[in-house]
N, C-alpha and C positions, 0 to 999 in steps of 0.2 A: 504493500500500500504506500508504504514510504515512498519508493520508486518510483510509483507512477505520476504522487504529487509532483517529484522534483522535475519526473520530465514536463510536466503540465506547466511547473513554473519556467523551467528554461524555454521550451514552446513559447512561452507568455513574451517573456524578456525578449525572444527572440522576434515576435510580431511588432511587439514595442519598437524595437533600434529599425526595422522595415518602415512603421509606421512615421518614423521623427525622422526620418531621412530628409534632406533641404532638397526642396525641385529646384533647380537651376537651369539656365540657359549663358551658353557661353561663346559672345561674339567677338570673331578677333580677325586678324589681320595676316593667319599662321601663314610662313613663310615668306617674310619679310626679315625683318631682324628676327632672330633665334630663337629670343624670349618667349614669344607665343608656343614655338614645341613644350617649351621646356615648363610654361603654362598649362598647357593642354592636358602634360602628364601627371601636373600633380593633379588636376580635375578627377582623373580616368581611375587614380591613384587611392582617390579619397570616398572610404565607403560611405563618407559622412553624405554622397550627394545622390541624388536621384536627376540624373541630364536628360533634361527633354529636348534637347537639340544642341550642337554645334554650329555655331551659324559662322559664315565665311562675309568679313566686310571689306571696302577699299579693293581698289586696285583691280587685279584680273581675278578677281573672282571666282570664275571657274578652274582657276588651273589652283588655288590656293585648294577648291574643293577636292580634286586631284589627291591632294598630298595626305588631308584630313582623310578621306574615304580609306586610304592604305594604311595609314596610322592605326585606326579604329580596325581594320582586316586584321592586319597582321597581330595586333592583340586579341581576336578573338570578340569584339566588341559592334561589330558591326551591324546590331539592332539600335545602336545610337545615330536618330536621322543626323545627315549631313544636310545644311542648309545653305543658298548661293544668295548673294545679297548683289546689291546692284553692281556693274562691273563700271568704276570709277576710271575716270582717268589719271597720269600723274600730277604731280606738282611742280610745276614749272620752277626751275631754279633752286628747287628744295629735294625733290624728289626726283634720283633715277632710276632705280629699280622697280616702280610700280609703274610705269611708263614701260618698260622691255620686260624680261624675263628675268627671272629671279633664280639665283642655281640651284635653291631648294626646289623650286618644279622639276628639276630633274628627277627627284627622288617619286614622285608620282606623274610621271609620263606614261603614257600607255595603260594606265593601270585602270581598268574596266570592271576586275569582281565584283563592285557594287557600287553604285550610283547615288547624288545626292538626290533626295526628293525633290518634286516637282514645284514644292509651293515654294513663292520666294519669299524671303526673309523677314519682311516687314508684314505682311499679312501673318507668317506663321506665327511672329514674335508677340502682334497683337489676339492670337487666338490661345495662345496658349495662357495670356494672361488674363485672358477674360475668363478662361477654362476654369483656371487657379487664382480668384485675384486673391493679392496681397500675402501668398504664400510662396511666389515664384523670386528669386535674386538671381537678379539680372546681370550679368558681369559684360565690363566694355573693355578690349584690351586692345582696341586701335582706334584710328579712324569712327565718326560716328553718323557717317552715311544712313548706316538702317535706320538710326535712331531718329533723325530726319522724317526719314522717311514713313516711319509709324508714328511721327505727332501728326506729320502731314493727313493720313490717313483716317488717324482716331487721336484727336488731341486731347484725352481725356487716359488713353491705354496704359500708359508709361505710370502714370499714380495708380496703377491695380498693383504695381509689384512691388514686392515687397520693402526692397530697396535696389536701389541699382549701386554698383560698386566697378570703378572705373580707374585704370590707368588712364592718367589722365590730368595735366597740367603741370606747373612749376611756380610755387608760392613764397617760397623764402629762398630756396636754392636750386641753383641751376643744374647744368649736365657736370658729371666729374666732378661734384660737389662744389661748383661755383659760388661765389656769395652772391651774384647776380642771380634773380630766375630770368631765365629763358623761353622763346614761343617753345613749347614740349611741343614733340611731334605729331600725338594725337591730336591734338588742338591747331595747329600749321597746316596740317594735309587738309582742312575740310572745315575755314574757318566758321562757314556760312551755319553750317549743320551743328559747329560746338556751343557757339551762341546760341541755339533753337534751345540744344541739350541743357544747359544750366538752367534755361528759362523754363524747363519743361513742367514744374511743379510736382518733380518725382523727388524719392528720399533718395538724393544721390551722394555715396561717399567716397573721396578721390584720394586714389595711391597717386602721388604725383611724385616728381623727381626728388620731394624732399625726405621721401621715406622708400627710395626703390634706386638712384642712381649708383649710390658705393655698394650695392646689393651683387657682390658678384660669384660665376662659377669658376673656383679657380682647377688649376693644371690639376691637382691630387685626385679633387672631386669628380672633372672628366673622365681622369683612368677607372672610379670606381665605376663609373657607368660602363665605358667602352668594356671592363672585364666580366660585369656583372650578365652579360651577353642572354639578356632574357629579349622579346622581339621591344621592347617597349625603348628598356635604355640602348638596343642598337640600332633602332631608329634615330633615338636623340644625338645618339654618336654619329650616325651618317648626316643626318643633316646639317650638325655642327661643323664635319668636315666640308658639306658644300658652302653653305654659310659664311666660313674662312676666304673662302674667293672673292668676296664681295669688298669691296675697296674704300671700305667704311668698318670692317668690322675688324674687332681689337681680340687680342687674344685670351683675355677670358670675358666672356660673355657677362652681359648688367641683367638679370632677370627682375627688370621692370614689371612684367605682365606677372609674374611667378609672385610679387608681393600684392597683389591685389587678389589673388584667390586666399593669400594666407591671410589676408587683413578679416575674411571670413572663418577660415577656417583655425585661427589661435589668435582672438584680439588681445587675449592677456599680453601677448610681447607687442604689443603696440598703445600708443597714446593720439589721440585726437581732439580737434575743436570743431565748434558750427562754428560756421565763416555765413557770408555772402559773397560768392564767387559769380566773376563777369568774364568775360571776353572780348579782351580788346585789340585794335588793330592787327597785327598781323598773327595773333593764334597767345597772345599773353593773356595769360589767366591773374585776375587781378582782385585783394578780398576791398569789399565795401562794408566799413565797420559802421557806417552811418545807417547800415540797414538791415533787415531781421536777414538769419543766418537762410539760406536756402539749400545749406550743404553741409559737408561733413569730409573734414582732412587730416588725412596721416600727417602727424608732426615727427613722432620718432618710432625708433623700431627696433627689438632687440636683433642685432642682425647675426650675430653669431648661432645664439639659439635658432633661428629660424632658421636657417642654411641647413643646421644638425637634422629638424625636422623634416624638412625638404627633402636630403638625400636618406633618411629612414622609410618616407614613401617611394623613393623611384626604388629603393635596394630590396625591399621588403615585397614590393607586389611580385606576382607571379602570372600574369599574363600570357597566354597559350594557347592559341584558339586549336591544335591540335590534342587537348586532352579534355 
């Protein structure tokens, strides 16, 4: 009798952690800078999430979905829709890889097993939240094209989710830990669409360069991945070696996009304020204290701890769509 209680309570316990799982959606820019794999994996990583979708934003679109489709294959994951968001153009002057080909697309060339669905990104992203409202966290880890795109759509959709949490601007400090902030890049590539996004009256809270710029993957932590040769970290290894090509990219890697899923998933090593955050001229994120906060930003970050946990999810999952 004993027995059968305790299996009824672990059953119990065990519907419970099923049932408290975070539904998310997670729109990014993969295969651009790095960051986004290296994003993507703690997502895939973290049983704390229930993913209703992968959405693909900026740039070439299709071929970013390309990479995302093989990612999710080769781990055995590929009940998780992939979504294509509008295919943008580049950024004159600022951007030349979203403009040409990216060497990460090489990594999903050809590659056909399974396809993104049909619906685009901005319809899907507002049905899901109407599905779910205010249960859904929305993550933005590029460019905020769809996000555009669904106030354009249903300017009411964006406040059903829970909260949105975004890489996303430069408030006290800049790139390489400048004392200047800087136009941040999500903000620069699509200035028109970052202004809509602050204004959107969503609970939005932003990893910006001041808590994700000295955030890096150095040399030690690569080899643990490249050795760990499960299909997830030899993905992140090949793409990091395509990645390396690109004539902007520095040898260990800022996982900028990587502290904004952590800013959910361990807020204890982080600290934040409400701000009132704008957008100005050419992609600068700017706080207005003279007015009620409309947002929420990472000020500092345990970065050492978070790094520890980071690579305990890439080294720990066991990803294998062969068993």
């Amino acid at each position: 009798m004993k027995r059968i209680i305790i299996l009824f309570f672990c059953f119990g316990l065990s519907l419970s952690f099923a049932a408290e799982k975070q539904k998310i959606i997670f729109d990014c820019d993969l295969a651009s800078d790095v960051d986004d794999a290296y994003a993507l994996a703690l997502v895939l990583s973290s049983p704390e999430f229930d993913i209703l979708g992968v959405v693909m934003d900026h740039g070439n679109t299709p071929k970013r979905a390309q990479v995302a489709c093989r990612l999710l294959w080769e781990c055995g994951l590929e009940d998780i829709p992939v979504v294509v968001g509008r295919h943008t153009p580049g950024v004159v002057g600022v951007d030349t890889e979203q403009a040409g080909y990216s060497n990460q697309f090489f990594w999903g060339e050809r590659f056909d097993k399974i396809k993104p669905i049909k619906q685009n990104a901005a319809d899907f992203i507002i049905e899901k939240l109407h599905q779910y409202p205010h249960q859904v966290i929305l993550f933005t880890v590029g460019p905020v094209p769809n996000i555009q795109d669904v106030i354009n759509k249903d300017p009411e959709a964006l406040k059903l989710a829970k909260k949105v949490v975004s890489m996303f601007g430069s408030f006290y400090m800049g790139y390489n830990t400048g004392p200047i902030p800087d136009a941040e890049w999500n903000v620069a590539a699509d200035v028109e669409s970052a202004k809509m996004f602050v204004n959107s009256g969503a609970e939005i809270v932003y990893a910006g360069l001041d808590v994700t710029t000295f955030v890096k993957l150095n040399e030690e932590n690569r080899l643990r991945l490249l050795y760990r040769n499960s299909p997830l970290t030899d993905a992140l290894s090949a793409l990091y070696t395509l990645w390396r090509y690109e004539g902007y990219a520095q040898l260990d890697p800022t996982l900028f996009d990587v502290v904004a899923v952590g800013m959910v998933l361990w807020p204890e090593l982080f600290t934040t304020r409400k701000a009132h955050v704008q957008v100005i001229g050419r992609g600068y994120t700017v706080i207005d204290e003279s007015k009620a906060p409309n947002g929420e930003i990472g000020m500092t970050i345990n970065k050492d701890e978070f790094i520890k946990r980071v690579m305990e999810r890439y080294l720990r999952q066991n990803f294998n769509r062969y068993e």
